[in-house]
Backbone as ProteinMPNN parsed JSONL, in Angstrom:
{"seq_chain_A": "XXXXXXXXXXXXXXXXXXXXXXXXXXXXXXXXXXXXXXXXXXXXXXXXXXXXXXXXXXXXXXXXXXXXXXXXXXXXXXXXXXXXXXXXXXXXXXXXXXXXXXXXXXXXXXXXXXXXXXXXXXXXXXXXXXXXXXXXXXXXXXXXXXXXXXXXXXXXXXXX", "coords_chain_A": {"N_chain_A": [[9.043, -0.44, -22.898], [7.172, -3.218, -23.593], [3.64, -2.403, -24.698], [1.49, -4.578, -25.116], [2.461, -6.344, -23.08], [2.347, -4.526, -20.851], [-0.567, -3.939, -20.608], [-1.749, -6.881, -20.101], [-0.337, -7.218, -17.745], [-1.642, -5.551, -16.203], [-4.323, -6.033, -15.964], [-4.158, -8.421, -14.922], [-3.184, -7.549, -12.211], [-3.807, -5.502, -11.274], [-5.965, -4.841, -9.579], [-5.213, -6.043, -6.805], [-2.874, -4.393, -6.753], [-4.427, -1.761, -6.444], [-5.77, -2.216, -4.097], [-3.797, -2.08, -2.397], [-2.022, 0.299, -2.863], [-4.766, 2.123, -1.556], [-4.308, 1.17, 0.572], [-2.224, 2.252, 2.001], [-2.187, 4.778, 1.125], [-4.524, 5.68, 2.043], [-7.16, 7.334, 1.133], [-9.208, 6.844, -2.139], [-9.292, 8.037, -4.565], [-6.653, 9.253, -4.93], [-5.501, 6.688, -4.918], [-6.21, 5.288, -6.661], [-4.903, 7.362, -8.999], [-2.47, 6.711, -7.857], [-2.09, 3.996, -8.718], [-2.831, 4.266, -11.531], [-0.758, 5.862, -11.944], [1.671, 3.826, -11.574], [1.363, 2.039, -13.558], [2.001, 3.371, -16.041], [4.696, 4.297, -15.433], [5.621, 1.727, -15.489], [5.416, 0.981, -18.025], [7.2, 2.882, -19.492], [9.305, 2.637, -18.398], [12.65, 0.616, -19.405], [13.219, -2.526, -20.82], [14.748, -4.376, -19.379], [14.639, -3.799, -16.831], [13.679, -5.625, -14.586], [13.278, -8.987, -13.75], [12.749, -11.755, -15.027], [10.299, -13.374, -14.632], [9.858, -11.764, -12.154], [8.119, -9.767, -12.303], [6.021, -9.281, -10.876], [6.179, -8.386, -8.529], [8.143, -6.476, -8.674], [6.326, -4.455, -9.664], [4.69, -3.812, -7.587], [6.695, -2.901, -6.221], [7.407, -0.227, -7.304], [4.692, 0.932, -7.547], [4.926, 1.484, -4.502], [6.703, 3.392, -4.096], [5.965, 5.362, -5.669], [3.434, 6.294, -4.657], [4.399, 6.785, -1.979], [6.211, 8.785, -2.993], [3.885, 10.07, -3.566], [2.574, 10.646, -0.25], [4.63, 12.181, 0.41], [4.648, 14.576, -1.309], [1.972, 15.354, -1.101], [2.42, 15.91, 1.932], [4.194, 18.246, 2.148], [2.459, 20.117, 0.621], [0.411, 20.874, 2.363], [-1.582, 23.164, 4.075], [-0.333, 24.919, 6.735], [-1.042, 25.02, 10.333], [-2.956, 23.818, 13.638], [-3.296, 20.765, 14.551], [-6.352, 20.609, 15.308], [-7.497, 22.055, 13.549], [-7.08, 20.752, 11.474], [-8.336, 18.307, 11.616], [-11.521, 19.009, 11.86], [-12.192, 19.237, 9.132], [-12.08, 16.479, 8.244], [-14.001, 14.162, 6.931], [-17.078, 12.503, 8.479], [-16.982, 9.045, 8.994], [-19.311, 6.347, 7.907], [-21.643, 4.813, 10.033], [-22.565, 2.58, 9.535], [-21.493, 1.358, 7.516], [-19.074, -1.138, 7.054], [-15.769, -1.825, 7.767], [-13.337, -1.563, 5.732], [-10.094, -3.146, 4.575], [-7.917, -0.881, 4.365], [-9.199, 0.519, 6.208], [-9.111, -1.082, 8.589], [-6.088, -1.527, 8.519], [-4.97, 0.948, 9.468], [-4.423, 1.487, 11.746], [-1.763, 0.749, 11.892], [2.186, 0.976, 11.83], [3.646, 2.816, 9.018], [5.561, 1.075, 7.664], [4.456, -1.358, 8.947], [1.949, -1.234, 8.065], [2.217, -1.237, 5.119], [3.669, -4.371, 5.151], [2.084, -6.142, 5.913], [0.102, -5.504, 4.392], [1.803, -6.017, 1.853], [1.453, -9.142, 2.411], [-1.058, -9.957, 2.764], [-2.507, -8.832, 0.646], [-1.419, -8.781, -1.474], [-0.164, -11.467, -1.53], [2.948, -12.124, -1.097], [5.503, -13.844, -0.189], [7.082, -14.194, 3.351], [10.012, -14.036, 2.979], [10.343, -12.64, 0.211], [8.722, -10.647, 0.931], [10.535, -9.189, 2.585], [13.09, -8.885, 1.35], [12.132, -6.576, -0.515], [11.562, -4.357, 0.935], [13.41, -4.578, 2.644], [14.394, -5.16, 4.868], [15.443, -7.334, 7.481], [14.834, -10.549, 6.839], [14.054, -12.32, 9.127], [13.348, -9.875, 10.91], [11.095, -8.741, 9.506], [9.644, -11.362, 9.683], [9.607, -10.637, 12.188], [7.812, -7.877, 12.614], [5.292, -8.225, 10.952], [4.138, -10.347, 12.164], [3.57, -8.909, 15.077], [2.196, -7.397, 14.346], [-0.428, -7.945, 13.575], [-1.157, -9.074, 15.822], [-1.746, -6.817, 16.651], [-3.442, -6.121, 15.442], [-5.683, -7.666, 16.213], [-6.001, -7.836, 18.288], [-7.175, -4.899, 18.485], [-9.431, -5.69, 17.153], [-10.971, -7.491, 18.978], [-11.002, -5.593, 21.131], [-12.689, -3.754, 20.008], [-15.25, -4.892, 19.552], [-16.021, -6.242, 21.605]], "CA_chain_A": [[8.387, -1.673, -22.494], [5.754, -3.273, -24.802], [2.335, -2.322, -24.587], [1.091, -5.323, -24.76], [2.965, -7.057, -22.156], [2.026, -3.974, -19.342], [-1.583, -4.008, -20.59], [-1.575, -8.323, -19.635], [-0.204, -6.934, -16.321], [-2.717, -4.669, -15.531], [-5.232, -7.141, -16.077], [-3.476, -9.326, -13.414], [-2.416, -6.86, -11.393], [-4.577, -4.272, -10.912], [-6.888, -4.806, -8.28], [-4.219, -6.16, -5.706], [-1.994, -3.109, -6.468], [-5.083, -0.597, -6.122], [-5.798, -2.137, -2.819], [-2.324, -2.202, -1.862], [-2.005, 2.096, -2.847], [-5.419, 2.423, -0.946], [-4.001, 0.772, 1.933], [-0.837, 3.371, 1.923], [-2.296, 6.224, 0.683], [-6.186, 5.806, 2.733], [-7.635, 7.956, -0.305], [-9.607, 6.298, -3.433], [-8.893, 8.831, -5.728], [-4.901, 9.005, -4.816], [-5.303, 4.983, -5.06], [-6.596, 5.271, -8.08], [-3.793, 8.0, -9.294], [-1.142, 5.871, -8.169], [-2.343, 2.755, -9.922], [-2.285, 4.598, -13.103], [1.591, 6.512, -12.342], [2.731, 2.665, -12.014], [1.602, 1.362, -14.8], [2.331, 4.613, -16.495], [5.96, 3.987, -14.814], [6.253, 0.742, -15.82], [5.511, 1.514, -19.578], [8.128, 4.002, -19.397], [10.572, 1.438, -18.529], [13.355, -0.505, -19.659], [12.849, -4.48, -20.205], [15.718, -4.758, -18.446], [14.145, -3.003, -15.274], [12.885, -6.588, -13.878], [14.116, -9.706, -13.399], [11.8, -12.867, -16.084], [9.069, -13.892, -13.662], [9.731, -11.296, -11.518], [7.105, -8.65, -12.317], [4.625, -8.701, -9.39], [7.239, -7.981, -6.613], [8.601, -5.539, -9.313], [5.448, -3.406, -10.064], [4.512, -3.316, -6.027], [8.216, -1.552, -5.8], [7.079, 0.849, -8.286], [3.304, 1.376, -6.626], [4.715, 1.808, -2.974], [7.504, 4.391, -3.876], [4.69, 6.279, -5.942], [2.58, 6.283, -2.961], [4.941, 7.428, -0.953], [6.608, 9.727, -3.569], [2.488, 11.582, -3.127], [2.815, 11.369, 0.228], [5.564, 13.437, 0.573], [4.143, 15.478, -1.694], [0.612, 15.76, 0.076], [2.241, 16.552, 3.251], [4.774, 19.419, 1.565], [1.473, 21.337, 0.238], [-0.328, 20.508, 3.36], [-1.432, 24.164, 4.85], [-0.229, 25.48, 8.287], [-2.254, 25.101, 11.095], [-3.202, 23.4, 14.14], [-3.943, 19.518, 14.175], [-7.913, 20.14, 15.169], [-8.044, 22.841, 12.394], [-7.38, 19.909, 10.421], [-9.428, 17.434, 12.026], [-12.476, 18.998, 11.552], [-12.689, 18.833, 8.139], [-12.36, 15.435, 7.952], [-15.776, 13.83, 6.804], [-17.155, 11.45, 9.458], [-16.807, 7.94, 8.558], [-20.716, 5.965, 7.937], [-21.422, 4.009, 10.768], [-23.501, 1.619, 8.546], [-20.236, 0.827, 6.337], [-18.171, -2.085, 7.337], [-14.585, -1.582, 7.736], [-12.283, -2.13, 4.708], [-8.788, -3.375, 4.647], [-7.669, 0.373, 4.103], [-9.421, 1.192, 7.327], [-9.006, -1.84, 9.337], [-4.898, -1.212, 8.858], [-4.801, 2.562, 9.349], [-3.626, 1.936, 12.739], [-0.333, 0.357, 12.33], [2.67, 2.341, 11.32], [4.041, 3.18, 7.783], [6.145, -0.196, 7.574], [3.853, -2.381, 9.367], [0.58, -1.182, 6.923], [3.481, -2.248, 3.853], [4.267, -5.876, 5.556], [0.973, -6.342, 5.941], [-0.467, -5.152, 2.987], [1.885, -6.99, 0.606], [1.448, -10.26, 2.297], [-2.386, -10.492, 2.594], [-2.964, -8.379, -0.569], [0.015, -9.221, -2.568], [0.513, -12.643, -1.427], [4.138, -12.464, -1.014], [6.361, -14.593, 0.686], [7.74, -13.525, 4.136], [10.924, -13.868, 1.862], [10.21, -11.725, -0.941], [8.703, -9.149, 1.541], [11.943, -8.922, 3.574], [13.686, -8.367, 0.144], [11.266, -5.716, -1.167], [11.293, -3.62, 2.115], [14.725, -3.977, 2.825], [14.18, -5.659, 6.394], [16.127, -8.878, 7.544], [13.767, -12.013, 6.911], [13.37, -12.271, 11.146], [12.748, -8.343, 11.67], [10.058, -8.834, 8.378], [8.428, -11.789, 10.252], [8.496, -10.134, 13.797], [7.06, -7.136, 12.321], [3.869, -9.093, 10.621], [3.553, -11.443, 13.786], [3.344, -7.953, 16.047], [1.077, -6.257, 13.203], [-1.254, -8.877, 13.269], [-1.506, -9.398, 16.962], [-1.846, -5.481, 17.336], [-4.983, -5.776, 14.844], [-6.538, -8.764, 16.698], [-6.471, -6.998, 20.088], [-8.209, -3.915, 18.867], [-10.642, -6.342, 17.12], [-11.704, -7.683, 20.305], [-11.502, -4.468, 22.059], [-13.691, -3.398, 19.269], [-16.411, -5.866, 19.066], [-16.343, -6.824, 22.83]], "C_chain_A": [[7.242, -1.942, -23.47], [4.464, -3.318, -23.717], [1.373, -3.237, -24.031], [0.985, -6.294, -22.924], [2.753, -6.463, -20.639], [0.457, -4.195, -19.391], [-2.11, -5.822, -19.792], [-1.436, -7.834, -17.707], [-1.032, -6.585, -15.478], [-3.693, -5.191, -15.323], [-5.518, -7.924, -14.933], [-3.306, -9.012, -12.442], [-3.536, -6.181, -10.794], [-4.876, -3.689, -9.552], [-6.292, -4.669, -7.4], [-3.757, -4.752, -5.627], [-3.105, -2.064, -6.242], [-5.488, -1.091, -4.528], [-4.491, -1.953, -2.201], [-2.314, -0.161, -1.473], [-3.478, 2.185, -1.654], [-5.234, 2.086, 0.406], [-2.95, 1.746, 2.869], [-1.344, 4.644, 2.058], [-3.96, 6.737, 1.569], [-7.259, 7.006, 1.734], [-8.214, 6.91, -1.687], [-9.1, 6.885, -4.572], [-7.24, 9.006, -5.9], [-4.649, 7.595, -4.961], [-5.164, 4.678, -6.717], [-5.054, 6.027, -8.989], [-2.843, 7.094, -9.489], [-1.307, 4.689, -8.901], [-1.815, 3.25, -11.244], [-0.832, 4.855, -13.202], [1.835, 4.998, -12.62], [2.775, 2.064, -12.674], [2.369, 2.354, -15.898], [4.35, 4.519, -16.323], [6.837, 2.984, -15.6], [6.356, 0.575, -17.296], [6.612, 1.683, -20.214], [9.508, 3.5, -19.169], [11.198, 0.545, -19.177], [12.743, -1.757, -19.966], [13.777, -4.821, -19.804], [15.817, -4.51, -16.845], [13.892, -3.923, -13.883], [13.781, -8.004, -14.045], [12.628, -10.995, -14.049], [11.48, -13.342, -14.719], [8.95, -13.069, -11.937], [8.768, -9.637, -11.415], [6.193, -7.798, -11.517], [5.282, -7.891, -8.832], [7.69, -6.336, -7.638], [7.471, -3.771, -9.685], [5.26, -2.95, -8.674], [5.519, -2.567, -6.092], [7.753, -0.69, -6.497], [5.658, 1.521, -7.758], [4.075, 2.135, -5.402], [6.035, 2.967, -3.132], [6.524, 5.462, -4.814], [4.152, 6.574, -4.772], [3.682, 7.261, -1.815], [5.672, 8.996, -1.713], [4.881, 11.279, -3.034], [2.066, 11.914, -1.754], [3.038, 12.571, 0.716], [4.955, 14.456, -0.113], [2.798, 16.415, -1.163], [1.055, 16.935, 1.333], [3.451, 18.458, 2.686], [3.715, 20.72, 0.74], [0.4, 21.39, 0.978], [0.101, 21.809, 4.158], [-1.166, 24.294, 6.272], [-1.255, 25.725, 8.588], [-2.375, 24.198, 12.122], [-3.606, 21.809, 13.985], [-5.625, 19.545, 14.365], [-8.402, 20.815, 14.403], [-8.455, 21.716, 11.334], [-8.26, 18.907, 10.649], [-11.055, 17.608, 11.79], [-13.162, 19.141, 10.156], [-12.684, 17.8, 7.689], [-13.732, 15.004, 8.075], [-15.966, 12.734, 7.822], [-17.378, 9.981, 8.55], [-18.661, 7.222, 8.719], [-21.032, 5.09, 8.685], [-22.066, 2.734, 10.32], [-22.513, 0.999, 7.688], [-19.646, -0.024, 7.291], [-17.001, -1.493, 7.198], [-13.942, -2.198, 6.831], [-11.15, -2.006, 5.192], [-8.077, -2.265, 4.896], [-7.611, 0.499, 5.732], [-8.708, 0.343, 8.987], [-7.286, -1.451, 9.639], [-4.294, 0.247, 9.482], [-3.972, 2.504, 10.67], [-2.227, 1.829, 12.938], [0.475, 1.673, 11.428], [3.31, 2.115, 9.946], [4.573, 1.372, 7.211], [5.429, -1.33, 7.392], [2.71, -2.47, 8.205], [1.468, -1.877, 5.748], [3.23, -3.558, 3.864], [3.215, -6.161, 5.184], [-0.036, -6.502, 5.097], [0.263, -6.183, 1.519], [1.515, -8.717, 0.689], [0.084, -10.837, 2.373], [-2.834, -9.695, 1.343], [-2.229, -9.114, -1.922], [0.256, -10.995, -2.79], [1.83, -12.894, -1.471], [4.37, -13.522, 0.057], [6.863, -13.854, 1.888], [9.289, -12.853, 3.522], [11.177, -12.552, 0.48], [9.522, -10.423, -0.303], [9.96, -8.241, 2.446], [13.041, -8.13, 2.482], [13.515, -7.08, -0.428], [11.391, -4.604, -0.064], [12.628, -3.393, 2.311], [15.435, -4.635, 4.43], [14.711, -7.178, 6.289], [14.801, -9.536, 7.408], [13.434, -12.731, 8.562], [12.625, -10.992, 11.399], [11.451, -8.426, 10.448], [9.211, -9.923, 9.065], [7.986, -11.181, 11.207], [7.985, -9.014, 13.286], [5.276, -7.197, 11.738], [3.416, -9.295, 11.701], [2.823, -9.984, 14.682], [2.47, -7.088, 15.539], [-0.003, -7.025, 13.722], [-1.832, -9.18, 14.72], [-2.307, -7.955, 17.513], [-3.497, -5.643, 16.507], [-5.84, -6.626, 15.596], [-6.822, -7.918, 17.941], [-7.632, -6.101, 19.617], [-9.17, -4.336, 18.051], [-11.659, -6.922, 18.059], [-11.725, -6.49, 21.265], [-12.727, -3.964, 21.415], [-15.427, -4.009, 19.425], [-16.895, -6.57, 20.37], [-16.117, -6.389, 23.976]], "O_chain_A": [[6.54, -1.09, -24.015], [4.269, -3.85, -22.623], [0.662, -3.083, -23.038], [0.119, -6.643, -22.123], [2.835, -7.108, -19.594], [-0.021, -4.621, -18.339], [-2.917, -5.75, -18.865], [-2.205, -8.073, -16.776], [-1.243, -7.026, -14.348], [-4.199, -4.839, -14.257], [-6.523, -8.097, -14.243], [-3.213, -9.837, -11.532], [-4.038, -6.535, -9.727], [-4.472, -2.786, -8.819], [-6.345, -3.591, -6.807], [-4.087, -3.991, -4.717], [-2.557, -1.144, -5.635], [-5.49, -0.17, -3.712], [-4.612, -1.465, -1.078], [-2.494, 0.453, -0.421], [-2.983, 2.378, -0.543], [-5.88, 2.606, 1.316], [-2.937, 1.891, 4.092], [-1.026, 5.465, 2.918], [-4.381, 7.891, 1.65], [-8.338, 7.228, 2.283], [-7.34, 6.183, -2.159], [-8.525, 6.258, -5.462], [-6.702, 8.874, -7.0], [-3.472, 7.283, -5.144], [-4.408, 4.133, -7.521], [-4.247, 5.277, -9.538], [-2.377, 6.666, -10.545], [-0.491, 4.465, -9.795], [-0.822, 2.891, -11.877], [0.015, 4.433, -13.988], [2.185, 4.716, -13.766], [3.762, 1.358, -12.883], [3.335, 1.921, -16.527], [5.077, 4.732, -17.293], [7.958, 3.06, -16.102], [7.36, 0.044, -17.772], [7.055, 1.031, -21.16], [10.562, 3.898, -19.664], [10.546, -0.401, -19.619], [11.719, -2.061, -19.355], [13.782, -6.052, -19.81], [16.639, -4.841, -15.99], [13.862, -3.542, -12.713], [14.935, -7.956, -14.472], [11.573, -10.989, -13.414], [12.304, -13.641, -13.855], [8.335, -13.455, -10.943], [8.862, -8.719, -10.6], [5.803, -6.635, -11.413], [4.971, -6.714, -8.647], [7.478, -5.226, -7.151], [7.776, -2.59, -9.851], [5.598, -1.795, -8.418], [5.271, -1.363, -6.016], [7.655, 0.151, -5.604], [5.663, 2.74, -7.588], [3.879, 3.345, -5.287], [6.344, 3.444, -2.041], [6.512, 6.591, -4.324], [4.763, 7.245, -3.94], [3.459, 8.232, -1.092], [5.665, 10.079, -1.127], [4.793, 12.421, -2.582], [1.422, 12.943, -1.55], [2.381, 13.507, 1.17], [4.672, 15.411, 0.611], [2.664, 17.617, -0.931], [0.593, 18.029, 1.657], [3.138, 19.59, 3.056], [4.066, 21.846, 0.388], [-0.621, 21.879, 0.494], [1.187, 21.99, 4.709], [-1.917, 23.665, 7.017], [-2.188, 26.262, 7.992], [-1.754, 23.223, 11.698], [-4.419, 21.66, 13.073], [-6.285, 18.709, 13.747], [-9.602, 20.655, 14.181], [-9.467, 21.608, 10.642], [-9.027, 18.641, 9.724], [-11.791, 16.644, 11.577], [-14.382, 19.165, 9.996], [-13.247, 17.735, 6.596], [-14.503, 15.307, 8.986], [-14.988, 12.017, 8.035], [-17.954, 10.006, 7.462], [-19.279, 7.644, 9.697], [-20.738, 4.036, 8.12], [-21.909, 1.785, 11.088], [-22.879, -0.025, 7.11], [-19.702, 0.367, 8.457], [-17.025, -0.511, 6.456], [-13.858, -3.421, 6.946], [-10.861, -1.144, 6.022], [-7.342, -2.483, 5.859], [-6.599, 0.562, 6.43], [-8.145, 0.817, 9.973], [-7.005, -1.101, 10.785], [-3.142, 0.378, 9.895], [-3.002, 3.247, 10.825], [-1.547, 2.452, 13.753], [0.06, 2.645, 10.797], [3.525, 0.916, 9.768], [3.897, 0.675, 6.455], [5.443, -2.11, 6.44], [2.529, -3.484, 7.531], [1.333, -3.083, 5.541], [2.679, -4.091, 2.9], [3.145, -6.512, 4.006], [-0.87, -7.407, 5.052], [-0.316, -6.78, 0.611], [1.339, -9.461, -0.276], [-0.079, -12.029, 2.112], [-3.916, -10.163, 0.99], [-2.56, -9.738, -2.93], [0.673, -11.602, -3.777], [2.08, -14.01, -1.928], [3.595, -13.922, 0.927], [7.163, -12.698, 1.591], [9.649, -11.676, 3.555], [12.138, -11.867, 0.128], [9.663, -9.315, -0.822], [10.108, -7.063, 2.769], [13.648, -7.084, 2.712], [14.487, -6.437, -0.825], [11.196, -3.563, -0.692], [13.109, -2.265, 2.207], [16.575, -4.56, 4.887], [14.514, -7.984, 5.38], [13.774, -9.033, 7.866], [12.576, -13.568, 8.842], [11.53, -10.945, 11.96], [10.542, -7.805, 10.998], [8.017, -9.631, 9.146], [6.804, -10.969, 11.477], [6.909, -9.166, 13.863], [4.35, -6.445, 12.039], [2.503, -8.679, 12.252], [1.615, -10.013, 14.917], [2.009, -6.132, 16.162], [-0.572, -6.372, 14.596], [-3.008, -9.54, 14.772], [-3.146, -7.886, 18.411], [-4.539, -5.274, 17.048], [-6.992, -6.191, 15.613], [-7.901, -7.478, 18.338], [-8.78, -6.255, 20.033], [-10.064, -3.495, 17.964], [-12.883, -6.854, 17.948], [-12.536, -6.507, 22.19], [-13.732, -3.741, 22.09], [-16.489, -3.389, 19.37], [-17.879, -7.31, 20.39], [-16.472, -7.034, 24.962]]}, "name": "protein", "num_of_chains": 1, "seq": "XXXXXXXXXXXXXXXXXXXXXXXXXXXXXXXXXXXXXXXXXXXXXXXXXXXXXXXXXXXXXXXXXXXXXXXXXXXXXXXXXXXXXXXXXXXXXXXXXXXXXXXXXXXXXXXXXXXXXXXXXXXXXXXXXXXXXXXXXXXXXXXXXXXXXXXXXXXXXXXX"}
């Protein structure tokens, strides 16, 4: 792939796709990581890999199977042990910090954080997320619609 033409990308790209991985992966530094594998990825690729004006939708596919590729990996070198062994080393969150996108989604599940994530980060189309995911273009809206309702509730449970 030319140089040029991923460096332009990255440019364009970036940000979205590092919120996108941080939304997946709830880690900065693994956000960060995967940003780089997919450009790194996409480098490494073909120009036949993509489809002329189809790049965006094309690099997200390449981010969110990274992401999930470290996952898997995470949880495969992820020591034995109890769930509150692990719990307590988690650092407490700053109650002075606002909630980012990252955090705000954390609750929905694997899919839903995705839907969600490409269409208010990404700006996709319901269309082009249904495609990208793999999900009929009905089960891709009702999945949003029911994401979106699930975050509003525990915004008002939250705040009221």
């Amino acid at each position: 792939m030319d140089e040029r033409r991923i460096a332009d990308w990255y440019q364009k790209y970036s940000t979205e796709i590092y919120r996108f991985c941080l939304t997946l992966l709830s880690d900065r530094a693994l956000a960060e990581a995967a940003l780089q594998e997919t450009f790194l990825k996409a480098l490494r690729s073909p120009e036949k890999s993509f489809h002329k004006g189809q790049e965006k939708s094309w690099l997200y596919q390449i981010a969110k199977h990274t992401c999930y590729d470290m996952l898997r990996k995470q949880r495969r070198e992820m020591p034995q042990g109890t769930a509150e062994e692990f719990l307590c080393h988690i650092p407490e969150k700053d109650p002075g910090h606002p909630l980012d996108f990252a955090d705000m989604v954390s609750s929905l599940a694997k899919e839903d954080k995705e839907i969600v994530s490409l269409r208010i980060i990404g700006g996709f189309s319901h269309r082009e997320i249904a495609r990208m995911t793999g999900f009929s273009l009905h089960a891709e809206k009702k999945r949003y619609e029911r994401a979106i309702q699930k975050l509003r509730r525990e915004y008002e449970e939250e705040s009221g």
